[in-house]
N, C-alpha and C positions, 0 to 999 in steps of 0.2 A: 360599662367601660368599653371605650371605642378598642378596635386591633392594635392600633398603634401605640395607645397607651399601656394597654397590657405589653406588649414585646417593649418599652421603654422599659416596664416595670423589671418583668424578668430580665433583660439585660443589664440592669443596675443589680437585681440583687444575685446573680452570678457574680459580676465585678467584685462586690465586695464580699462572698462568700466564697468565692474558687468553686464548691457546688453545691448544687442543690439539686436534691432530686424534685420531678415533674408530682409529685402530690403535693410539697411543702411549695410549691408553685402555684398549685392550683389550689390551695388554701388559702393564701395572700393575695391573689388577684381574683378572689371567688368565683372560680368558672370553674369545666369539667377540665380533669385529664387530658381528655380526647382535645379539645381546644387548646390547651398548653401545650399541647404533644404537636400542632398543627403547628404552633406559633413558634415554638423552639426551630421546626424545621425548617421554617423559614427565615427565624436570626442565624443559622448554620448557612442556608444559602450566600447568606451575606458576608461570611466570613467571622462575625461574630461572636459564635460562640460553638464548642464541637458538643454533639448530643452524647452522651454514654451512660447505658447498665439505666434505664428508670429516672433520668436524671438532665441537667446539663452541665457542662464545664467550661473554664476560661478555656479557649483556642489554644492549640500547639501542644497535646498529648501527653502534656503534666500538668498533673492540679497544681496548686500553689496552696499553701495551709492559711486556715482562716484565724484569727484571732479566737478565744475563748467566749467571747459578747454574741458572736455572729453562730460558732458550733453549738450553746447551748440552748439555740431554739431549731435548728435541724431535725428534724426526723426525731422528734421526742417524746413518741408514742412506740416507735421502733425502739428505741433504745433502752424505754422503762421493759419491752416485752423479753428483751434480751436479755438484763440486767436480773428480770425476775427469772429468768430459765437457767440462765449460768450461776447464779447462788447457787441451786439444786446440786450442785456440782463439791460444794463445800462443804464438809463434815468437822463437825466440834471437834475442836484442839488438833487442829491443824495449823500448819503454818506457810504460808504463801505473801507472794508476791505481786504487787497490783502494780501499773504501770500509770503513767501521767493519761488525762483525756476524761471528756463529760460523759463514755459511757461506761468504763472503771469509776465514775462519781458514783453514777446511777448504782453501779454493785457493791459502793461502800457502805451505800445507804442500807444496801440489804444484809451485807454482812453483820452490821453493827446488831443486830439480834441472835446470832451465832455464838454461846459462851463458847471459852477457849482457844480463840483465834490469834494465831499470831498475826500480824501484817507487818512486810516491810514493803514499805512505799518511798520513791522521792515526787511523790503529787499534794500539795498542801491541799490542795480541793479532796484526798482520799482522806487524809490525813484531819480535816478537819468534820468529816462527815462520822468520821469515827472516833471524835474525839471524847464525846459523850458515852460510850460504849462502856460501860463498868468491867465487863468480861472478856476485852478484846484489847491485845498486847497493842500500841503501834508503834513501831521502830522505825526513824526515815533515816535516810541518807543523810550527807553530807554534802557540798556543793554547791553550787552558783545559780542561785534563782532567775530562770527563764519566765518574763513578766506576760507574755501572749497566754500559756497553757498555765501556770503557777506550778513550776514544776524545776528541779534542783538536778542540773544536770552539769557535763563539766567533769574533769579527772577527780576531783574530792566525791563526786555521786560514784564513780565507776570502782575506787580507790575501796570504799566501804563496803560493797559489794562482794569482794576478792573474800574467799573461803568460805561465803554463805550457801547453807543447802537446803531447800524446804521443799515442799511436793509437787507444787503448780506454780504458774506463773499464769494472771491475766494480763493481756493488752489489749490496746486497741493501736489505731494510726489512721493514715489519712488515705489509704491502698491498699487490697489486695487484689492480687492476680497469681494465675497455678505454677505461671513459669517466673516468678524473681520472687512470691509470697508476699510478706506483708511490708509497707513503705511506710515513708515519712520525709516533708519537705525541710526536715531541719537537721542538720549532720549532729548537732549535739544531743537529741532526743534520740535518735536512732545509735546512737553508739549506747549509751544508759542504758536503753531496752534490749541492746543488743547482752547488755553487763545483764539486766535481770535473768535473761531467757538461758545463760550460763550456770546461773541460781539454780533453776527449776529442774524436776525427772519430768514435768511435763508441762507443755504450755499450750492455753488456752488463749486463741485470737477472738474479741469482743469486735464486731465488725456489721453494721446494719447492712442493707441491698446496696446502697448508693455508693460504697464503698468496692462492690463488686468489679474486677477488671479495670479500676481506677491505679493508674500507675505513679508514684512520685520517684525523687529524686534521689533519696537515700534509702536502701534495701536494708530492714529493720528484721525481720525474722524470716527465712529462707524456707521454702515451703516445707521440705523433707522436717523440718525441727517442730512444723507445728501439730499438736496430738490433736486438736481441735477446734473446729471455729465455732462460735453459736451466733446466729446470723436472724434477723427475722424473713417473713415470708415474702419475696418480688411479687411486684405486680403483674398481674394476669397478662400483660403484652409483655412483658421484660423477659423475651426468651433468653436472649444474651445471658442474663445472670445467673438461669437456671444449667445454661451451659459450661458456665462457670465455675457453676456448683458441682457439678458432675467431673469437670477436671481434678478441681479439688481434692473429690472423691477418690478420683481415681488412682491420686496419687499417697492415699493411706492417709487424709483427713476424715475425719468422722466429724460428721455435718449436724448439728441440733439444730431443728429453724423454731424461731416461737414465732406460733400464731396472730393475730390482732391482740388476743386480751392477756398475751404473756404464756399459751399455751402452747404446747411442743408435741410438734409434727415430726420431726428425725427420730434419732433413739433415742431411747428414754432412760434419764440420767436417773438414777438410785433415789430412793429416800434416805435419810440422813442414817448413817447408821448401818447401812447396807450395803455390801460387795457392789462396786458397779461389773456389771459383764456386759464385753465388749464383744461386736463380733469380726473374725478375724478375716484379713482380706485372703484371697486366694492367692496370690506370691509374698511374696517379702518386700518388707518395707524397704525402703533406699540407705534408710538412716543405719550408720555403723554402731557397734556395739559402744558401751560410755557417752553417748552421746543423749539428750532428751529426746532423740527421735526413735531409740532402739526397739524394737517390739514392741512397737504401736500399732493400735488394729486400726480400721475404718468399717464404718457404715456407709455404704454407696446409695447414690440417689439410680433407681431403675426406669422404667419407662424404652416404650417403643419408639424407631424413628417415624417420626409425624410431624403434620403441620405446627407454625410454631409455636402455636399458641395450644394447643392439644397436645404439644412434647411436654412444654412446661407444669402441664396440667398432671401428665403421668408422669410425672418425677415425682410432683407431692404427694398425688394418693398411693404410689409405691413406699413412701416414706411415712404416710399414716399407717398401714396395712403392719409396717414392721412396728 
């Protein structure tokens, strides 16, 4: 495939996906990285498209949300690693809150093996992955079906919501970043999630690389309220994201990243059944007392300052070593 043809290529399938990161890039136009990486930088010269975190995006410093056809083939080896490291996190006869999005799908699929779960969801896609589940409660919402995501949002989703308490809350969204936390380009999903993350004593952010320092329109869960993200691993030049990760950290998120085949390099979540122990940062969280942020630990990402790509490198093996 000639140059030209590939930057037509990648530039159509930004347009229609808002982003994509530069590997699901260079999977569809089968070439390396490093060539997609050259070719992005050169549709950016043009105004085109702005490069960000592993990735590219529409121009002008908001993604725009992609429809559900176009996110369920994204980063979908990212997502299943994610999907399998944050189950770890869920212990029989619990009761939690899953949020709309294909990689809360990815974690329904895995729940539904967990006897005694409650789930309340407003995502028919969680909703129907667990529908077959003999041992797992699921309770949705109420509300006005949103036909992009399948997902029931709207003052009847938020309404149902009012006096529910259960342990965790997963989400996902279409941005995170350390100073506005996690986004969403649609005001009626971001208020919903805002109603589950009110739910929860703790909430769990589902968030692959590409997602890293991407910012949208409506601010869906504020950084101080999130106890954790589980993220998979950036690519080897994508310092940006590992510095990302490190703000994050910094600010009393505890980091789980899973590996390529679902394995987990951060702290290591409990086997079922077992105390998880956290380790505690060296000041106080931001988060006030009553709130899902209160006495929340983190696990920091470590590393020396260094080249950029030698920084990113000692963040992860500081995060294997714990």
């Amino acid at each position: 495939m000639f140059a030209a043809e590939r930057r037509q290529l990648i530039l159509e399938m930004v347009r229609a996906n808002g982003a994509v990161s530069l590997r699901e890039l260079a999977r569809v136009v089968q070439t390396s990285e490093v060539t997609v990486r050259r070719d992005v930088r050169a549709l950016e010269a043009e105004g085109l498209l702005d490069r960000r975190h592993g990735g590219a995006v529409l121009p002008g410093g908001f993604t725009r949300e992609s429809g559900f056809p176009q996110k369920s083939h994204l980063a979908t080896a990212e997502k299943t690693a994610i999907a399998d490291l944050a189950a770890g996190l869920v212990e029989e006869g619990e009761a939690i809150v899953v949020g709309a999005g294909t990689t809360t799908q990815e974690l329904a699929r895995r729940l539904a093996r967990i006897p005694g779960l409650t789930v309340v969801t407003n995502s028919l896609l969680v909703a129907q992955a667990l529908a077959h589940a003999n041992r797992v409660e699921v309770v949705m919402t109420g509300g006005t079906l949103r036909g992009s995501n399948y997902a029931l949002v709207g003052s009847g989703a938020e309404q149902s919501l009012q006096g529910l308490r259960v342990s965790r809350a997963f989400l996902s969204g279409s941005g995170l970043t350390a100073e506005r936390g996690l986004s969403t380009s649609n005001m009626l999903s971001a208020s919903v999630d805002r109603a589950l993350v009110q739910a929860a004593a703790e909430v769990v952010v589902l968030a692959d690389h590409t997602k890293l320092g991407a910012d949208t329109m409506f601010q869906t869960v504020p950084t101080e309220f999130i106890t954790r993200l589980v993220t998979d691993e950036p690519p080897a030049h994508d310092d940006r994201a590992g510095t990302e990760l490190q703000a994050l950290a910094d600010q009393g998120v505890q980091i789980a990243v899973a590996g390529p085949t679902g394995n987990q390099v951060g702290d290591q979540p409990p086997a079922r059944g077992e105390r998880r122990r956290d380790v505690p940062l060296p000041g106080p969280r931001r988060g006030q007392a009553g709130t899902p942020a209160a006495a929340l630990r983190s696990t920091g990402l470590g590393g020396q300052e260094q080249t950029a790509g030698a920084e990113r490198a000692a963040r992860v093996a500081d995060l294997r070593r714990r």
